[in-house]
Structures are given as C-alpha cells and as structure tokens.
C-alpha positions as CSV (number, residue, x, y, z in Angstrom):
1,X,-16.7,-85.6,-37.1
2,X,-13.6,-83.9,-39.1
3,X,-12.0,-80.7,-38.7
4,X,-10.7,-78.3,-40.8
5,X,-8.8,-75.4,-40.4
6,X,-9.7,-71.9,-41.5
7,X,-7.7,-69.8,-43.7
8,X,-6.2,-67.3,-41.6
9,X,-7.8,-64.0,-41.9
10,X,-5.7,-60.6,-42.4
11,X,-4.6,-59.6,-39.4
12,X,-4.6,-55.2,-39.4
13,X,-1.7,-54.8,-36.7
14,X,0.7,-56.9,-38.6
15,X,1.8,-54.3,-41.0
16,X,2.4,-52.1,-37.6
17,X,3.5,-55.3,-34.9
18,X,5.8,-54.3,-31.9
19,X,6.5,-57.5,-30.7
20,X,9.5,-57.4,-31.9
21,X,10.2,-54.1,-31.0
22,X,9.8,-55.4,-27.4
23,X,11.9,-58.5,-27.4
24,X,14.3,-55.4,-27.8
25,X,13.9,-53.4,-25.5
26,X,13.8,-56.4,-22.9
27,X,17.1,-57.8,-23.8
28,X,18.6,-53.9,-23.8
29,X,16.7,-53.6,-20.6
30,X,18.1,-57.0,-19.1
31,X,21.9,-55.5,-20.0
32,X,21.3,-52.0,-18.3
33,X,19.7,-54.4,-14.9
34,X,23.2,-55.9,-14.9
35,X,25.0,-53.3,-15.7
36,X,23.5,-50.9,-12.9
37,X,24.3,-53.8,-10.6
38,X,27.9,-53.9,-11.6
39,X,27.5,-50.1,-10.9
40,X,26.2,-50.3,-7.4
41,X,29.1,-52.9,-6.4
42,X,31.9,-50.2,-7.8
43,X,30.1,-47.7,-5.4
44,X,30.0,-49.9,-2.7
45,X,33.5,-50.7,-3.3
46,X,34.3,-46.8,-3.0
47,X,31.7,-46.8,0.1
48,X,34.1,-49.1,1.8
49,X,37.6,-47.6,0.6
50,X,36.4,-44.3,2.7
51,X,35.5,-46.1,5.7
52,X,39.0,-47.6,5.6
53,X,40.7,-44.4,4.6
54,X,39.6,-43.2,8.0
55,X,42.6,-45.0,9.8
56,X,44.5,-46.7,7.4
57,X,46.8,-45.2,4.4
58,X,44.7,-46.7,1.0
59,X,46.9,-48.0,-1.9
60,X,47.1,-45.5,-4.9
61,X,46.5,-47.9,-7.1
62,X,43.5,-49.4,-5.4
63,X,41.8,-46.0,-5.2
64,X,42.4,-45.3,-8.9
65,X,41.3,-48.6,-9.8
66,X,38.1,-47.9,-7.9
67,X,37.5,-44.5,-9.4
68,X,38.1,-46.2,-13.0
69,X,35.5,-49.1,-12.3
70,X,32.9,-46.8,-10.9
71,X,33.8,-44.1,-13.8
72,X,32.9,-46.8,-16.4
73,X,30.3,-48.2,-14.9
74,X,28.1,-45.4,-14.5
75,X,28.9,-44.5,-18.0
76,X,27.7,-47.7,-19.1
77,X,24.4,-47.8,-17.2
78,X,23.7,-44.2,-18.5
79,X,24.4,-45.2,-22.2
80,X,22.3,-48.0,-22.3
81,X,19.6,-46.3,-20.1
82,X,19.5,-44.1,-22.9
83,X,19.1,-46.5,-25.5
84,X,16.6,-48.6,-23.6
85,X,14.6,-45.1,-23.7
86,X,15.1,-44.3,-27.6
87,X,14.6,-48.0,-27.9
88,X,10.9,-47.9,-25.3
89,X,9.6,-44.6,-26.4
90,X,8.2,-45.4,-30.2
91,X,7.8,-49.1,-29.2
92,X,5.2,-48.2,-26.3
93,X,3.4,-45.7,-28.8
94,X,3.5,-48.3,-31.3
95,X,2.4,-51.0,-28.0
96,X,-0.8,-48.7,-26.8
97,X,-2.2,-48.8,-30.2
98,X,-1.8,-52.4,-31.0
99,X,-2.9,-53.2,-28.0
100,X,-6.5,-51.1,-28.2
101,X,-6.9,-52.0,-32.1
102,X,-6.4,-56.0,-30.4
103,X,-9.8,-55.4,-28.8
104,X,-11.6,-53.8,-31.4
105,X,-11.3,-50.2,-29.9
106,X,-9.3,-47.0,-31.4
107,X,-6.2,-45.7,-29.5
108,X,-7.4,-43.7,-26.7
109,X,-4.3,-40.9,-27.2
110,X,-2.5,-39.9,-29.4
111,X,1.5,-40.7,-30.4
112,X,2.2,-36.9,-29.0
113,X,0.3,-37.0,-26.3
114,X,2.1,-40.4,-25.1
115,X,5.4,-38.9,-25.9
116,X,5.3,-35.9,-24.1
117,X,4.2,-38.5,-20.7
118,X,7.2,-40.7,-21.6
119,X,9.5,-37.5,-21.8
120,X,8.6,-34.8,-20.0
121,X,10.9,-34.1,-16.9
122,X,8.6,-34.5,-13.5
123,X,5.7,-35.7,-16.2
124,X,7.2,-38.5,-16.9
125,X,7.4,-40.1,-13.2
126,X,3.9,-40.2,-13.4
127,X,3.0,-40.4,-17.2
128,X,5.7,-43.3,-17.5
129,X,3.4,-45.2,-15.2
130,X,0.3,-44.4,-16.8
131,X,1.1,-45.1,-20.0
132,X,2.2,-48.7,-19.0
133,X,-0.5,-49.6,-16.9
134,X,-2.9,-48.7,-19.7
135,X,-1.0,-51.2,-22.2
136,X,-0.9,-53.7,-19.6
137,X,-4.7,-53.5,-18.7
138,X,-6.1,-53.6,-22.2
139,X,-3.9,-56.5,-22.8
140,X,-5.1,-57.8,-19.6
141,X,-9.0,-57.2,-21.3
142,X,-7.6,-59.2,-24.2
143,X,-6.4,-62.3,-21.9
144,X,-9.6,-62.1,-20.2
145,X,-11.8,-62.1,-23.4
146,X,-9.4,-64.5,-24.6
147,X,-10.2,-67.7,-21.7
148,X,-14.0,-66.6,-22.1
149,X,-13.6,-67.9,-26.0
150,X,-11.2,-71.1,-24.9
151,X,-14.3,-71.8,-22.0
152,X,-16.7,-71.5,-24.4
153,X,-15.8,-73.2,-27.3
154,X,-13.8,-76.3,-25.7
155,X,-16.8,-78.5,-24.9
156,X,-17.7,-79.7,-21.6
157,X,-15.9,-78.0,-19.1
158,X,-17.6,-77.2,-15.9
159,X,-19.8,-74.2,-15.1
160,X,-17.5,-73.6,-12.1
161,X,-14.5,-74.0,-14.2
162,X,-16.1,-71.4,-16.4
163,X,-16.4,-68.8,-13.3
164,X,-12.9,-69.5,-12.1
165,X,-11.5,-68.1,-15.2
166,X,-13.4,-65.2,-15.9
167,X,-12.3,-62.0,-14.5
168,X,-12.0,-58.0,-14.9
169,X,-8.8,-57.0,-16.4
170,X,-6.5,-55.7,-14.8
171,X,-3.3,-53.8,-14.4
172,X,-0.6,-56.4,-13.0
173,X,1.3,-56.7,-9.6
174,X,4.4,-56.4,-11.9
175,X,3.4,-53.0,-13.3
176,X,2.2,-51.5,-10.5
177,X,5.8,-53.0,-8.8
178,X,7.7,-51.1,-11.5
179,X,5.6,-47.4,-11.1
180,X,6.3,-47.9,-7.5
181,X,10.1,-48.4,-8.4
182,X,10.3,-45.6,-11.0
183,X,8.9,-43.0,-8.7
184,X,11.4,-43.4,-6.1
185,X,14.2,-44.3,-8.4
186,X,13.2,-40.7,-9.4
187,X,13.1,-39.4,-5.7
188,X,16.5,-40.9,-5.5
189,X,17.8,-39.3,-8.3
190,X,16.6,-35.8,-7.3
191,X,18.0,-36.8,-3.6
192,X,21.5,-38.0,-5.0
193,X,21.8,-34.6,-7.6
194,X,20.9,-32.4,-4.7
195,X,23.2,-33.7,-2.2
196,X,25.7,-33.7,-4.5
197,X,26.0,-30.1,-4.1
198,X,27.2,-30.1,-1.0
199,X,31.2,-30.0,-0.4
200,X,31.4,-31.0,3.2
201,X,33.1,-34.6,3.8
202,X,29.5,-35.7,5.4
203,X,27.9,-34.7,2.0
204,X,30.7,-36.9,-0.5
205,X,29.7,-40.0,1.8
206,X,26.1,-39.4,1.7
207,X,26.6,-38.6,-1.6
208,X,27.9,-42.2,-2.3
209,X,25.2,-43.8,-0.5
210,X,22.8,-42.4,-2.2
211,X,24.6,-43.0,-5.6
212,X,24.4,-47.0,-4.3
213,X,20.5,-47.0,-3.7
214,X,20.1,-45.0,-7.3
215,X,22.0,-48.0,-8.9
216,X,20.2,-50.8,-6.9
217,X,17.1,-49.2,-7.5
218,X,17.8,-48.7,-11.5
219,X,18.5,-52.3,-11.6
220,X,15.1,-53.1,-10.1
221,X,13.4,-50.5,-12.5
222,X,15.2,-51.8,-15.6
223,X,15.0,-55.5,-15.0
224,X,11.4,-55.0,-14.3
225,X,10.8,-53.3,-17.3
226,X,12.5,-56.1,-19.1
227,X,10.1,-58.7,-17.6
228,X,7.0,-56.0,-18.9
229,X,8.5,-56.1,-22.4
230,X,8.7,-59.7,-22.9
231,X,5.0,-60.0,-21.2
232,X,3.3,-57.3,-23.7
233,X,4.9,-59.5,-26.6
234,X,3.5,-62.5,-25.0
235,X,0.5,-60.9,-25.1
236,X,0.5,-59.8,-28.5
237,X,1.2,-62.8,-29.7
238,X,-0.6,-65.2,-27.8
239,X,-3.8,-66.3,-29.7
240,X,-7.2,-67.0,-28.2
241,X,-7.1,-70.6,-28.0
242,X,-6.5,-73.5,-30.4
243,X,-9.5,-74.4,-31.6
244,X,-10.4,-70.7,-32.7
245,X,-9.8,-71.3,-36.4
246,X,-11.5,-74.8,-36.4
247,X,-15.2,-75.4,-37.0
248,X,-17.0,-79.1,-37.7
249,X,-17.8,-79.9,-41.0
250,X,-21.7,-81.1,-41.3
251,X,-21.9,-84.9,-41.5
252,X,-21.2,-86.7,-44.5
253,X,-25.3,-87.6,-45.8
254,X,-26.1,-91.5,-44.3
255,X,-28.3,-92.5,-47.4
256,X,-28.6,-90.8,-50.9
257,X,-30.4,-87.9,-51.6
C-alpha cells in the first residue's frame, strides 16, 4: 500500500487571511495587559502615599515621582488600548467572515453591522461580546467537524473513542471569561468617571480605588483578549488532520493483464 499526497487545492480565504492580523493584535494586546498592570501598581503607590499623608509629612519628590509614574502609565495603557482597538476592529470583521466561509457558510452580518457592535458607546459592552462569541463558536463548529474527519479516516480507532470526541460547538470558557470581564471593566469605567466628579477628599480616594480595579481589570480584559487572538489563528490555521490530503493508490496488478 503507497501514499501519495494530493496537490493542494486553492484555498478562497487566503487572498483575505487574518491570521496574521491576529498574531497582532495579541502581541499589542499582551503589551497593554502589562502595561495596565504597571498602571494599577503606580495607583496603588498613590493609594498608599495618601494613607501615609494622613500623619506623616510626604517627601516632595516622592509625590511628584508618583504623579509622573501614574501620569505616564495611564497614558500608555490608553495609547495602546487604542491601537489594540484600530488593530481588533477590521481584524475581527475580516475573522467573522473567514471563519463562516471555513465551514462552507456565508458571513451572517455584514462589515457595518459588526462595526457599529464593536464601536458603538453602551452597544459595544454587549456587541463586543457577541461578536466574539460568534467567531469563537463557528470555529469551535470547525474543530468539531474537524476530529469527526481525523475519527473517521484514521483507521481503527474505537467506537467509543469516536463518541468521546464528538461534540456541539461551542462558545469557550475563555470567551465567555472575557464578556464577563469587559462588562464590568465597563461598569468600572462608568463608576470611576462618575465619581470622579466629586471634589470631596472621600471622593479623590474612592476615586483612586476605583482607578486601581479599572487598571487590574483592563489587564484581565486585554490579556484575555490576547490569549482569544492567538486561539482564532490557531484555529484558522489548524488543518483537519494529516491524512486529509492522502488517499491509497489501487494495488499494483499481481499478474498481467
């Protein structure tokens, strides 16, 4: 029994591929995660300058230093949370329709209509979600059908083998972690900006704390959207199984024709 290979076949999406595009957007997405980190540790630095500044007389120097690092960082977290968006935005429109065309199905929106979810203010803390879930469960379908090919063309493995991988796709634990993170990071947000308004002494301190969950909570959102990126390019680019472009060539004749 030989093998051969088959030609590859022309592949649609390659002319229109976002894997890529989301190696991107994790690696930009991994830098903000740290740099909201650094972030929260200049405001919890501050946090614990005021509780000191209650009795003790605080060093000029230490206080400006303070206001510098959390100055910068929040800069920085904001400037690459922008760019991870202008990064994500076109690179999940381009993701949704890779991923439907992947299982033989058209795009079930349109690039506007997935734009205005990923942009609109209040829309967004929902549409965000939705859009991602959707990538992630029809690449889910596309793992799924995937293991039902590698079960049933790699001979001889067991009918309960066979049951054990076969499943309903699915939206994964690490999406639905990351909606749940978004939404409140957007609570937070809204919590931090209205407190903010307040002048009282009570209000700058609650102020801070709030600015401290806001960064913790960014970091969760962008490092968990960095571990999503890298998985929908996995996805993308994983292929069905091995043996899908090899067939058995007929036996060679055992006497003359």
């Amino acid at each position: 029994m030989v093998w051969h290979e088959i030609p590859p076949a022309g592949d649609p999406d390659r002319g229109d591929d976002p894997t890529n595009a989301l190696r991107w957007v994790g690696w930009v997405a991994a830098v903000t995660a740290v740099a909201a980190m650094v972030a929260a540790g200049a405001e919890i630095w501050r946090f614990g300058l005021m509780l000191e500044g209650r009795t003790l007389v605080l060093s000029g120097a230490v206080v400006r230093a303070s206001d510098v690092l959390v100055a910068i960082s929040a800069l920085a977290v904001g400037v690459l949370a922008l760019v991870t968006a202008l990064l994500a935005i076109p690179t999940l429109v381009r993701t949704h329709a890779a991923a439907a065309r992947r299982i033989g199905r058209a795009p079930s929106r349109r690039p506007r209509d997935i734009v205005l979810r990923l942009l609109v203010p209040g829309w967004n803390v929902y549409g965000a979600g939705q859009i991602v879930t959707e990538i992630d469960r029809t690449l889910d379908q596309l793992r799924v059908a995937a293991q039902d090919e590698e079960s049933e063309i790699v001979a001889r493995i067991p009918m309960s083998q066979k049951g054990a991988r076969r499943g309903a796709a699915h939206a994964s634990t690490l999406t639905i972690g990351w909606w749940i993170s978004w939404i409140v990071s957007a609570g937070l947000i809204a919590t931090a900006l209205l407190r903010g308004l307040g002048g009282s002494l009570q209000a700058i301190a609650d102020t801070v704390e709030l600015h401290i969950a806001v960064d913790l909570v960014a970091a969760v959102v962008a490092g968990l959207g960095a571990v999503i990126a890298f998985r929908f390019a996995r996805l993308l680019t994983d292929r069905p199984s091995e043996y899908d472009r090899w067939v058995v060539q007929p036996p060679e004749p055992t006497r003359p024709a």
